[in-house]
MDAnalysis code that builds the backbone (N, CA, C; Angstrom):
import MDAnalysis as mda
import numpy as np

u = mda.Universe.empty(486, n_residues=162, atom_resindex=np.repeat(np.arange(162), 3), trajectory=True)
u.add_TopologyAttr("name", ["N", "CA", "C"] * 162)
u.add_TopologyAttr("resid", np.arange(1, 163))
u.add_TopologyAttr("resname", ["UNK", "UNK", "UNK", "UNK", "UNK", "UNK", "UNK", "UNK", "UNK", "UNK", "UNK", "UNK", "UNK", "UNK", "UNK", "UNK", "UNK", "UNK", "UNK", "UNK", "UNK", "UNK", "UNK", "UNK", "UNK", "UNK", "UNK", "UNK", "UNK", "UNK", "UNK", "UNK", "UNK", "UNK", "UNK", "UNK", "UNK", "UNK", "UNK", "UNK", "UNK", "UNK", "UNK", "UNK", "UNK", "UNK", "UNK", "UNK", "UNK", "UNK", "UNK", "UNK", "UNK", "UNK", "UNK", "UNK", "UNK", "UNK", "UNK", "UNK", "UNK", "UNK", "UNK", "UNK", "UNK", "UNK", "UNK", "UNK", "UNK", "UNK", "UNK", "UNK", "UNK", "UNK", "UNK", "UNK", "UNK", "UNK", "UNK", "UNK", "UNK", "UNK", "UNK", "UNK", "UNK", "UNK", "UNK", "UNK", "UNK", "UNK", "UNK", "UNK", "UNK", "UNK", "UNK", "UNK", "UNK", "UNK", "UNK", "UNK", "UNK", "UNK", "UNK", "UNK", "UNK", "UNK", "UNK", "UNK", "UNK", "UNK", "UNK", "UNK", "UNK", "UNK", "UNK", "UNK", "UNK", "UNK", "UNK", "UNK", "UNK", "UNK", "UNK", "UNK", "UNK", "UNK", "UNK", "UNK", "UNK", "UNK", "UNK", "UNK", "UNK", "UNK", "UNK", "UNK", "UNK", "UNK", "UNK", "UNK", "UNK", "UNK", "UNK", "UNK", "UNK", "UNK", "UNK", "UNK", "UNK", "UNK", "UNK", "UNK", "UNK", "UNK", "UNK", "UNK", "UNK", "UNK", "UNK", "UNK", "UNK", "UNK"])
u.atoms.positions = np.array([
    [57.736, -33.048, -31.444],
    [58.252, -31.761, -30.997],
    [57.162, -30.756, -30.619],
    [55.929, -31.101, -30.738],
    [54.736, -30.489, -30.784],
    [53.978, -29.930, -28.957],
    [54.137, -28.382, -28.735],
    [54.050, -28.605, -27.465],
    [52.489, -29.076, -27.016],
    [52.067, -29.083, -26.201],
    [50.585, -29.465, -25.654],
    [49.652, -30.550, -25.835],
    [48.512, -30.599, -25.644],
    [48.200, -32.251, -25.876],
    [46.932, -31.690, -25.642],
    [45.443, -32.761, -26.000],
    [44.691, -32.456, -25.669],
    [43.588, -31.346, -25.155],
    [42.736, -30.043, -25.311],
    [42.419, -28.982, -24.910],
    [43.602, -28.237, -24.555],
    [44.441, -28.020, -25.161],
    [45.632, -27.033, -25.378],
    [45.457, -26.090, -26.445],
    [46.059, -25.097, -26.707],
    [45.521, -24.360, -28.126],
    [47.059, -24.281, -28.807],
    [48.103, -24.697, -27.740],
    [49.539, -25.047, -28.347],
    [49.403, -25.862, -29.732],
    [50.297, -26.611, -30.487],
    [49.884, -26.899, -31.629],
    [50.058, -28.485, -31.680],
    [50.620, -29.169, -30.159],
    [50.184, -30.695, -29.675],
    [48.904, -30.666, -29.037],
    [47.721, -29.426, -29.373],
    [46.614, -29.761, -29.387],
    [45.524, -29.677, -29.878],
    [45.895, -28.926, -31.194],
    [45.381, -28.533, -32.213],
    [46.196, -29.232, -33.837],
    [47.027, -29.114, -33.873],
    [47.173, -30.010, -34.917],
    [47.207, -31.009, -35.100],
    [46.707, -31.720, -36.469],
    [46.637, -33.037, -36.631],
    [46.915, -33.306, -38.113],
    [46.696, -34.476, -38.147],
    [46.762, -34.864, -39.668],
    [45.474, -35.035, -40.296],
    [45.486, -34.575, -41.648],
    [43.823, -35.374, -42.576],
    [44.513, -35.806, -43.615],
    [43.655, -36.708, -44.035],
    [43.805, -38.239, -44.708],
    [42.584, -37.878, -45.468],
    [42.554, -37.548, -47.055],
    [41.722, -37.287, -48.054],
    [41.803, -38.221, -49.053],
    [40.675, -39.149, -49.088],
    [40.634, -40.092, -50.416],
    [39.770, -39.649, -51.480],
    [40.025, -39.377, -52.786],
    [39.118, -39.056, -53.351],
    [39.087, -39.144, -55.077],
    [39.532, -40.603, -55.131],
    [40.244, -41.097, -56.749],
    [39.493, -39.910, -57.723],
    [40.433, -40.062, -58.603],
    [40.264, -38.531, -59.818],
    [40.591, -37.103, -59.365],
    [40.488, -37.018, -58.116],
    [40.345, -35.802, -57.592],
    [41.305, -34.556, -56.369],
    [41.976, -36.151, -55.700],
    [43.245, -36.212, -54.561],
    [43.984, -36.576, -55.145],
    [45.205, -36.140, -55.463],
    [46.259, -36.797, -56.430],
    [46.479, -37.876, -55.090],
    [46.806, -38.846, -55.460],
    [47.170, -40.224, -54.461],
    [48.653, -40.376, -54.469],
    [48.771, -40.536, -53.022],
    [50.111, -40.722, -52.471],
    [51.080, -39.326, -51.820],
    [50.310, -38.028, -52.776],
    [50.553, -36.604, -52.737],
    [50.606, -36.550, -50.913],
    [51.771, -35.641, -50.364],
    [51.769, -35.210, -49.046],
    [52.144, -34.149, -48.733],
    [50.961, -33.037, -48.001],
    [51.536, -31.773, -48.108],
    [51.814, -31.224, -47.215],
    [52.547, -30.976, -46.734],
    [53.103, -30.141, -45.403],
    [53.219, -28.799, -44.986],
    [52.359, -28.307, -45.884],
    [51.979, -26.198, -45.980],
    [51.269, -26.204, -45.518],
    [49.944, -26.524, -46.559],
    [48.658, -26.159, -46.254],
    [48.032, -26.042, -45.057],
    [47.557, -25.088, -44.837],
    [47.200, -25.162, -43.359],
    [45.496, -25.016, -43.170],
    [44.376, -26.068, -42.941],
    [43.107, -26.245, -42.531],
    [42.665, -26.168, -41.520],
    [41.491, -25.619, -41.201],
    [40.911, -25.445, -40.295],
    [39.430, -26.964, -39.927],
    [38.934, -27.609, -39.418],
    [37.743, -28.296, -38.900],
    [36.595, -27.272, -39.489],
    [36.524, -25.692, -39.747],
    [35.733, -24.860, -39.902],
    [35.743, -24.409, -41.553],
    [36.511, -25.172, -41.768],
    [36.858, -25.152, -43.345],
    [35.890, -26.174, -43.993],
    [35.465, -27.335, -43.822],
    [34.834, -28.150, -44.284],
    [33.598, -27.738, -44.229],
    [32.467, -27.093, -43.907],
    [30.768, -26.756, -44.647],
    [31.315, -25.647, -45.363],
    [32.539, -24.610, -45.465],
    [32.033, -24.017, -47.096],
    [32.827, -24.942, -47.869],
    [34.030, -25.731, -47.912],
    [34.141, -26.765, -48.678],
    [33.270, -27.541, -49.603],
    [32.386, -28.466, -48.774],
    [31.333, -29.055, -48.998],
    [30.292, -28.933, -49.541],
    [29.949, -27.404, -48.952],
    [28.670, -26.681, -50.007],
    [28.902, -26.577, -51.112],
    [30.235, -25.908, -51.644],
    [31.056, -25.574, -52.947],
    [30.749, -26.538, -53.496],
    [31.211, -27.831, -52.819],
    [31.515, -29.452, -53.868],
    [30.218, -29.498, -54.179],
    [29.181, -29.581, -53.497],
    [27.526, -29.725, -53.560],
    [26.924, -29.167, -54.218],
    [27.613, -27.567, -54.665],
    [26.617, -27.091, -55.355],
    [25.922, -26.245, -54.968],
    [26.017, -26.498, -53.353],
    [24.922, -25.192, -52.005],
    [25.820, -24.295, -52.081],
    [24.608, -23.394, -51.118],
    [24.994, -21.930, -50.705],
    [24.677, -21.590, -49.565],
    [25.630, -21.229, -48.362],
    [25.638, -20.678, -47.593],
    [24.227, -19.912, -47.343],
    [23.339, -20.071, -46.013],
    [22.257, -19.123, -45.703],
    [22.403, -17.816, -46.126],
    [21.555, -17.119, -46.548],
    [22.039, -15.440, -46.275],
    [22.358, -15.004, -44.925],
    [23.234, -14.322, -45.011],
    [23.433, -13.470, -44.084],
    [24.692, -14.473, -42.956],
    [25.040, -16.065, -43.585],
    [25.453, -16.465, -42.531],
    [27.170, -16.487, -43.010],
    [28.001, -15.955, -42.503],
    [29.504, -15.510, -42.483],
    [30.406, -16.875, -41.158],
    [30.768, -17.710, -42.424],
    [31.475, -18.827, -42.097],
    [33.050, -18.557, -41.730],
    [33.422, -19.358, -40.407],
    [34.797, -18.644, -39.896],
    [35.441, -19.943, -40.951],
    [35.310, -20.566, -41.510],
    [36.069, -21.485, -42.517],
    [36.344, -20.981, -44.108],
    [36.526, -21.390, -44.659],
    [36.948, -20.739, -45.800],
    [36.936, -22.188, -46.904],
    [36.650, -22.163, -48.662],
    [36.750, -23.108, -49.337],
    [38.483, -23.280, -49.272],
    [38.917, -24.959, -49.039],
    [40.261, -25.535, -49.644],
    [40.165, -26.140, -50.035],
    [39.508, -26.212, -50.899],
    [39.014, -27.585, -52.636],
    [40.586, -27.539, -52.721],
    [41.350, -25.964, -53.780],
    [42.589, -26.022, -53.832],
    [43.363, -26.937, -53.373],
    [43.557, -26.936, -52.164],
    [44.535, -28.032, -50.890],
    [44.268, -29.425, -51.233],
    [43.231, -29.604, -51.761],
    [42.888, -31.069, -51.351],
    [43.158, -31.578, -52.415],
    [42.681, -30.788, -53.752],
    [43.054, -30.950, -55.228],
    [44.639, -31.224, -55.350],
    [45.494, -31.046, -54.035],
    [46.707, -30.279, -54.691],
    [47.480, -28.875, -55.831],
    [46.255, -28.348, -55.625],
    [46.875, -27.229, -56.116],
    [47.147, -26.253, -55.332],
    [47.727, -24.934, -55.461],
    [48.868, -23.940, -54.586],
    [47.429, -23.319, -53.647],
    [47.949, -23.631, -52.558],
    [46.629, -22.584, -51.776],
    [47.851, -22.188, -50.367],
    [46.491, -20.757, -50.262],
    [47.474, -20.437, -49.074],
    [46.284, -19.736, -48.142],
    [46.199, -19.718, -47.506],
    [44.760, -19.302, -46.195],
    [45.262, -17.632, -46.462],
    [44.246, -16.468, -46.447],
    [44.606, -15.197, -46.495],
    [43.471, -15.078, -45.200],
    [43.242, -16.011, -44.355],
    [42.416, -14.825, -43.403],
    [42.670, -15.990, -42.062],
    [42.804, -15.019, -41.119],
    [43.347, -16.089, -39.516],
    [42.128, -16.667, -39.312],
    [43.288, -17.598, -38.470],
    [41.852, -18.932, -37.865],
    [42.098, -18.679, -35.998],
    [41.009, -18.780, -35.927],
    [40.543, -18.485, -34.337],
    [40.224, -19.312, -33.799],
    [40.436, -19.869, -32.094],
    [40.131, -20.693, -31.260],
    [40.055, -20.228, -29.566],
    [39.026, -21.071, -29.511],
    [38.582, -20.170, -28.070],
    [38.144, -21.161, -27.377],
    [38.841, -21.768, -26.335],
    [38.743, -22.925, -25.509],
    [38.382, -22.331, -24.056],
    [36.861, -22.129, -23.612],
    [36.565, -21.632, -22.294],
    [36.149, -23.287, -21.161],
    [37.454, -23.390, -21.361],
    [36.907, -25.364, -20.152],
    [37.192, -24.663, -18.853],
    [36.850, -25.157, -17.882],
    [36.938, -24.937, -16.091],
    [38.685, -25.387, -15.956],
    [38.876, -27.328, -16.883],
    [40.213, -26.827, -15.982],
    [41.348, -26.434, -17.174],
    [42.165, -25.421, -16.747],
    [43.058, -24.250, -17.071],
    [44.301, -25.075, -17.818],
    [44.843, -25.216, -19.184],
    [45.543, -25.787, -19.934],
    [45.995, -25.068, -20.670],
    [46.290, -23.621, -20.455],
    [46.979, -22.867, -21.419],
    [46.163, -21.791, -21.636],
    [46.752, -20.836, -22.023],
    [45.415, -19.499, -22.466],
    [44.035, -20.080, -23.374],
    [42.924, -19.470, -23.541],
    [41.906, -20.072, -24.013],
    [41.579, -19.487, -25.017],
    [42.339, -18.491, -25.727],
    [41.984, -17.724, -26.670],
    [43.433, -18.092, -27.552],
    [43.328, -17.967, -29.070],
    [44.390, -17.636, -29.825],
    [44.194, -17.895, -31.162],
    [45.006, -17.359, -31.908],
    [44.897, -16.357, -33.326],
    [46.026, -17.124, -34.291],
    [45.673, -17.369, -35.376],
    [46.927, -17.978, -36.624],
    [46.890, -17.210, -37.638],
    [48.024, -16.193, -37.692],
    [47.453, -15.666, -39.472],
    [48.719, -15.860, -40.005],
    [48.759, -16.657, -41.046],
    [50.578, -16.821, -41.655],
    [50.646, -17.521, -40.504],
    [52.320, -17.597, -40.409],
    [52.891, -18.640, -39.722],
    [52.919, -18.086, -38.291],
    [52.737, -17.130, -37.371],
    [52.715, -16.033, -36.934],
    [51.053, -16.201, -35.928],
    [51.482, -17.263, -34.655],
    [50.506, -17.388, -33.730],
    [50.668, -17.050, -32.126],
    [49.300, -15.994, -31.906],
    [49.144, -15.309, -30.596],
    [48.296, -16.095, -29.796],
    [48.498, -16.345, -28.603],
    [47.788, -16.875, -27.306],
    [47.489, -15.788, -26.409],
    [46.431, -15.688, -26.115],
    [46.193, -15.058, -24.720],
    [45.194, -15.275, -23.627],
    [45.068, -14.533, -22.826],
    [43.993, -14.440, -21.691],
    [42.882, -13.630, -22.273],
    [40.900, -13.506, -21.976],
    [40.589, -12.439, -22.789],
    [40.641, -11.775, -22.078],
    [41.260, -11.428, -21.174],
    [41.869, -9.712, -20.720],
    [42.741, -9.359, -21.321],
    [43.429, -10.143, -22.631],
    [44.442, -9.799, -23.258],
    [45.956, -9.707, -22.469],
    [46.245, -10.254, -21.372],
    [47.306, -10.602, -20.568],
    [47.684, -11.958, -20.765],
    [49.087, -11.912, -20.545],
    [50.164, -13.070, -20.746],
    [50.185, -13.670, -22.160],
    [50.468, -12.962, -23.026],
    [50.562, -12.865, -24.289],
    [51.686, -13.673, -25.054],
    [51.479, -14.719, -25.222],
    [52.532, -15.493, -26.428],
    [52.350, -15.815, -27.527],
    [53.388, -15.151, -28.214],
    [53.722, -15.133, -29.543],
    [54.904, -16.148, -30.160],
    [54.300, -16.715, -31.354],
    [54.906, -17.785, -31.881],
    [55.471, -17.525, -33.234],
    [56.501, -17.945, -33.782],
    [56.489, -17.801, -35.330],
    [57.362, -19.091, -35.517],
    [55.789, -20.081, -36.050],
    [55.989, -21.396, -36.395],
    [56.278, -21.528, -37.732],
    [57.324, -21.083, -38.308],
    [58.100, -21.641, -39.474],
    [59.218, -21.837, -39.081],
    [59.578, -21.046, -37.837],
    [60.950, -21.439, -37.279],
    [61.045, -22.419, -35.959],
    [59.368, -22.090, -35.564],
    [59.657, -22.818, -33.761],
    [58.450, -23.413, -33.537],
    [58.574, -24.733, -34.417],
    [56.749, -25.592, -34.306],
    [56.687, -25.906, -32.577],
    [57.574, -25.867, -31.993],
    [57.476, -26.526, -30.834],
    [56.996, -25.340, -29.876],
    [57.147, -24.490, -30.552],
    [56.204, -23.338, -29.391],
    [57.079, -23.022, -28.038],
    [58.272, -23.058, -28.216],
    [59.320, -22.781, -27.521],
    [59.710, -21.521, -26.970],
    [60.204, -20.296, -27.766],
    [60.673, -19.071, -27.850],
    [58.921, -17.517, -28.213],
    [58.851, -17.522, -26.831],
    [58.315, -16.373, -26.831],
    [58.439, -15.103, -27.486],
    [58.068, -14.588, -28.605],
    [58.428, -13.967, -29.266],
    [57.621, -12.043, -29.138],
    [56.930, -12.341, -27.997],
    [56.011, -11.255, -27.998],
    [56.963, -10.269, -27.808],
    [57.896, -10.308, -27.028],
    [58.531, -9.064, -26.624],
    [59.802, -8.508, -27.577],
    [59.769, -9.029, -28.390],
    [60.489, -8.705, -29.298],
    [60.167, -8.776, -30.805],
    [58.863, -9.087, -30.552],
    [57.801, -8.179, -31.506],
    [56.121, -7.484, -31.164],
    [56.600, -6.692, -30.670],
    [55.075, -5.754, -29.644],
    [54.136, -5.700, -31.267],
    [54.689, -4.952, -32.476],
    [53.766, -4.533, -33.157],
    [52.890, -5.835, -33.300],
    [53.746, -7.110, -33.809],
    [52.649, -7.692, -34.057],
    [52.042, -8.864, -33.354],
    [52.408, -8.153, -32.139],
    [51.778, -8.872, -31.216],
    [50.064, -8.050, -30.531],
    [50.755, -6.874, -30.987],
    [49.043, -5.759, -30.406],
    [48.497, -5.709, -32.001],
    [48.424, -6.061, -32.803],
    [48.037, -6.888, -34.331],
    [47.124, -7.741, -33.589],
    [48.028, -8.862, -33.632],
    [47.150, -9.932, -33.613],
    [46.158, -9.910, -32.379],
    [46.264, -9.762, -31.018],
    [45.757, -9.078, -30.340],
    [44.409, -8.696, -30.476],
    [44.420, -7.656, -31.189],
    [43.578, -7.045, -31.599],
    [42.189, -7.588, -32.537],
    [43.194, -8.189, -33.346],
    [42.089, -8.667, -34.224],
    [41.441, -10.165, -33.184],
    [42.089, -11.155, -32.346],
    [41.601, -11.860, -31.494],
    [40.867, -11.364, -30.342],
    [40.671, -10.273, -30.134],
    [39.868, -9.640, -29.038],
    [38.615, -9.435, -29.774],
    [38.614, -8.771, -31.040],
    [37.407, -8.012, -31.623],
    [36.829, -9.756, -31.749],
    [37.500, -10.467, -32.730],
    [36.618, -11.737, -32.967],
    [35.874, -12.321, -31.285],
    [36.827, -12.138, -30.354],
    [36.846, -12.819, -29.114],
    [35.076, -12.313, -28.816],
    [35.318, -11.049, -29.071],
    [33.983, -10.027, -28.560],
    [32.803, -10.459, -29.857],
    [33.023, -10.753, -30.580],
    [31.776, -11.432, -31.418],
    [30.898, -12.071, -30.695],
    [31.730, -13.447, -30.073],
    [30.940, -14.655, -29.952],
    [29.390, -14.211, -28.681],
    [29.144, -15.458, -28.991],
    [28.024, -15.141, -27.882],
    [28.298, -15.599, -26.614],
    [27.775, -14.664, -25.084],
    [28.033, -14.632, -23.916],
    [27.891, -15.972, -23.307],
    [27.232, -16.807, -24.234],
    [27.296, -18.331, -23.268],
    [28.161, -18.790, -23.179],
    [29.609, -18.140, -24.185],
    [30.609, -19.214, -24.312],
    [31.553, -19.113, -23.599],
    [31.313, -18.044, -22.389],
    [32.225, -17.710, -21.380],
    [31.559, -18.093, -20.444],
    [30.837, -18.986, -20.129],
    [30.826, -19.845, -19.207],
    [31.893, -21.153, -19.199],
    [32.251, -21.215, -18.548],
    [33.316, -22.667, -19.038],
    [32.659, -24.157, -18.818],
    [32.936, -24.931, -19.602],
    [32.716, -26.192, -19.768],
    [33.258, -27.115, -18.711],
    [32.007, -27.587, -17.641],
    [33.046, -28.361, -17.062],
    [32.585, -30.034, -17.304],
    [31.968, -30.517, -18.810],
    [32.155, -32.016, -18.735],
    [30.706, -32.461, -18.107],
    [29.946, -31.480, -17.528],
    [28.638, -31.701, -17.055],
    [27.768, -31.167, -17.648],
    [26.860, -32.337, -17.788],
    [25.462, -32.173, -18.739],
    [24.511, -31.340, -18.058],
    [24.339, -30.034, -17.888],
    [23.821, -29.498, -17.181],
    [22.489, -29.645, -17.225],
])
């Protein structure tokens, strides 16, 4: 039911499954269907398990989910961001997850879709216009992150080793 596929930021192109083995530690056989991980979640994960510490000064867009993996109650308190600048055009290239409650856009901040995937995984029902507040929310906070990154990354990727 999952719309998009491949370099999509829909959630048939971003979600997937993980498969955690880890006797004593993964309850086995356990399957959880909440938790929600990020790819950017695993080095502060890892460091945690290790024992390391993060560089100074360096502010990881991932977050520890030992919790999740342990099976115990976790719940993400801070959005996850994705910013797909490729040449060819598969959907907006920017977009925002906080809660169940995901924004797509252009970074001019035009053509704005809003999702609220507890009711509509399939990314079906546009929800922006019949929720502006938290759609200039999320918005917002995906523009400021958008404006973080560094200027190379708005060059788009076209697959060539330059």
């Amino acid at each position: 039911p999952l719309r998009g596929w491949k370099w999509h930021l829909y959630e048939g192109g971003i979600r997937v499954p993980l498969i955690v083995r880890w006797p004593a530690q993964v309850p086995a056989g356990r399957t959880d269907t909440t938790s929600v991980l990020n790819i950017c979640d695993f080095t502060p994960t890892a460091l945690r398990l290790a024992g390391a510490l993060m560089p100074e000064g360096y502010e990881s867009d991932g977050i520890d989910v030992v919790a999740a993996l342990e099976g115990r109650p976790f719940a993400r308190r801070q959005p996850m961001f994705w910013h797909t600048p490729t040449a060819v055009r598969r959907g907006p290239p920017l977009a925002i997850r906080d809660g169940d409650w995901k924004l797509l856009i252009e970074p001019d901040g035009t053509l704005a879709e809003l999702y609220d995937l507890s009711s509509d995984i399939a990314e079906a029902n546009n929800l922006a216009s019949k929720h502006p507040e938290r759609a200039a929310d999320l918005q917002a906070k995906l523009r400021t992150w958008h404006r973080s990154l560094p200027k190379e990354l708005e060059r788009p990727v076209t697959g060539r080793i330059p």
